[in-house]
C-alpha positions as CSV (number, residue, x, y, z in Angstrom):
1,X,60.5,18.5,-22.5
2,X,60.9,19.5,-18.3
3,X,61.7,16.8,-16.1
4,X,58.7,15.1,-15.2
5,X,58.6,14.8,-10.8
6,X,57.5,11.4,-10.2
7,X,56.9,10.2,-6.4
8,X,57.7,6.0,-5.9
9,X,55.1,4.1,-5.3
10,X,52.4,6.8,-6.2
11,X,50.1,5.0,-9.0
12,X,49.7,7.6,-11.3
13,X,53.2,8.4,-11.6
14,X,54.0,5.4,-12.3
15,X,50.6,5.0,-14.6
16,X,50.9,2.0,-17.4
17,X,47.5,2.4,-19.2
18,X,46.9,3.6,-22.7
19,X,46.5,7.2,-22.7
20,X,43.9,9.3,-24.6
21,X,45.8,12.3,-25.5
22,X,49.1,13.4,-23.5
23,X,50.7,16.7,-23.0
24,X,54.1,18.3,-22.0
25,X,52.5,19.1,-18.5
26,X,48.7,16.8,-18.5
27,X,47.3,13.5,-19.5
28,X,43.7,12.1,-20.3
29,X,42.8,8.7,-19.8
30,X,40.3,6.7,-19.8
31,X,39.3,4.7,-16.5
32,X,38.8,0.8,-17.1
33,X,35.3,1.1,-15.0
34,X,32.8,-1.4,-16.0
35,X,30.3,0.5,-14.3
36,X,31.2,4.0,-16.0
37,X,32.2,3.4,-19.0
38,X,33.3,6.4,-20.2
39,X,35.1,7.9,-17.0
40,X,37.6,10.0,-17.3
41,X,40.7,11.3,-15.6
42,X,42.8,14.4,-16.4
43,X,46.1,13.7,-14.6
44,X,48.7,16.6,-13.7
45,X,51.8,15.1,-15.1
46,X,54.0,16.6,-12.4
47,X,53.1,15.3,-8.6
48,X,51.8,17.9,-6.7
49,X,48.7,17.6,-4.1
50,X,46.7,20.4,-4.9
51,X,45.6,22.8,-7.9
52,X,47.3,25.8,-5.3
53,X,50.6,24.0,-6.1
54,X,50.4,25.0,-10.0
55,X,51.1,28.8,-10.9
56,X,47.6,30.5,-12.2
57,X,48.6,29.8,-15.9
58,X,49.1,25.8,-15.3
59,X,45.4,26.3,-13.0
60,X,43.9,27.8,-15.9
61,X,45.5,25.1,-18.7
62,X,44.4,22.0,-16.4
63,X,40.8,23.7,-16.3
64,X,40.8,23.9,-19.6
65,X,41.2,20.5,-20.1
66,X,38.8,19.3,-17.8
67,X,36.5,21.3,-19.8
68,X,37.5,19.8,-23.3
69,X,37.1,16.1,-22.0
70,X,33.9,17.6,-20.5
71,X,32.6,18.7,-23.7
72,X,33.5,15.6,-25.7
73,X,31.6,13.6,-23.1
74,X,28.6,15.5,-23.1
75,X,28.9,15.0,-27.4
76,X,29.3,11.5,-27.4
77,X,28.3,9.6,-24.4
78,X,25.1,12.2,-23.9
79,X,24.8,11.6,-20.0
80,X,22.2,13.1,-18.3
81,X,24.8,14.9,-15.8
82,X,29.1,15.0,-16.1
83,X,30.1,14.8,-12.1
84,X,33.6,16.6,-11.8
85,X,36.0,15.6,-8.8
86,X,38.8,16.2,-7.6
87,X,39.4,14.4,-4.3
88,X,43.0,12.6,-4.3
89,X,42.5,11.6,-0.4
90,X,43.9,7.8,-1.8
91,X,46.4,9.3,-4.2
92,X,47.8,12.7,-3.1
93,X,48.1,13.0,-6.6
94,X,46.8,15.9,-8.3
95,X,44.2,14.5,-10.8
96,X,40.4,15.2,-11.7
97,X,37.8,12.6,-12.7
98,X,34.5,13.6,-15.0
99,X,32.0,10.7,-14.9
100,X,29.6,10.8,-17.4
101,X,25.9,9.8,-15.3
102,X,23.0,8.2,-16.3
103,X,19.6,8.1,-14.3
104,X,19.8,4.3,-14.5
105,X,23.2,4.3,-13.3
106,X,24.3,1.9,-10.6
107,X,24.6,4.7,-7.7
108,X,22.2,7.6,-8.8
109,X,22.0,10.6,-7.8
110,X,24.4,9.8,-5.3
111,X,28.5,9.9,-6.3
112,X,29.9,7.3,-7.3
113,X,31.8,6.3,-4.4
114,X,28.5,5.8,-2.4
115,X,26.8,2.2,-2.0
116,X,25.1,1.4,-5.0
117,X,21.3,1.3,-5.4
118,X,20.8,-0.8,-8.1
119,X,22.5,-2.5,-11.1
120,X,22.5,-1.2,-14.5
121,X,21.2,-2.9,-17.3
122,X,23.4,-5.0,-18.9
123,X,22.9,-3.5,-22.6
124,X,22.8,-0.4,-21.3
125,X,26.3,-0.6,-20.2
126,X,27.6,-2.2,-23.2
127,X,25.7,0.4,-25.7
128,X,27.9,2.8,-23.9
129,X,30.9,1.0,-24.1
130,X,30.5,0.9,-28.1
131,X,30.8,4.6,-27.9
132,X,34.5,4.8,-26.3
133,X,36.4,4.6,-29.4
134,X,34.0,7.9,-30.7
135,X,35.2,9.4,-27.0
136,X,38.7,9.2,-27.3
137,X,38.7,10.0,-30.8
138,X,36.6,13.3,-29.7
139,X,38.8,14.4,-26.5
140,X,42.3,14.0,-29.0
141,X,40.2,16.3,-31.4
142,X,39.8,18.8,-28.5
143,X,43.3,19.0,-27.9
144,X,44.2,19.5,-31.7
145,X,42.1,22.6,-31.9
């Protein structure tokens, strides 16, 4: 496997949670979000800032995979919209969230990052929480195929 560049003091280089399914050049985890249960991030294992950093065949893999964790979302957690993002104005790190959304969610329609409008139901939240274990299992199948 390449050498791995890894930038001090940048979190998700230095990332210490359980990961969903890991690659030679991407990982997927999940995102301890009480709120979203459910979120997602695809992380470029290499540090670079943008997708213009990765030649066109690593642009087109880390698509890809956004696309199978996409997918596997939209099976198991059925949201009512997947937001995609790519921002990394915190961490210059290059990395892309998919947030399943509910109309009931806490900040709906708006993103995520907004002010919230209202809380979400308490069952609602943990009913979707039951379903990570089917996620995971679903975005490691995508990766198999």
């Amino acid at each position: 496997m390449k050498e791995v560049l890894r930038e001090p003091g940048c979190e998700l280089c230095e990332l210490a949670v359980p990961v969903v399914w890991q690659g030679e050049k991407f990982s997927v985890i999940l995102v301890d979000d009480v709120a979203y249960p459910g979120f997602c991030r695809v992380i470029w294992r290499e540090h670079v800032r943008e997708m213009s950093d990765l030649a066109q065949a690593d642009r087109l893999l880390l698509n890809d995979a956004v696309y199978r964790v996409e997918q596997a979302m939209r099976e198991i957690m059925q949201p009512l919209k997947v937001n995609v993002a790519s921002l990394g104005n915190v961490v210059p790190h290059l990395h892309w969230h998919v947030i399943p959304r509910y109309a009931d969610d806490a900040h709906f329609p708006a993103p995520v990052w907004a002010q919230a409008v209202r809380q979400t139901d308490a069952a609602a939240l943990a009913a979707r929480r039951a379903l990570l274990p089917a996620l995971s299992a679903a975005i490691a199948h995508r990766f198999q195929e």
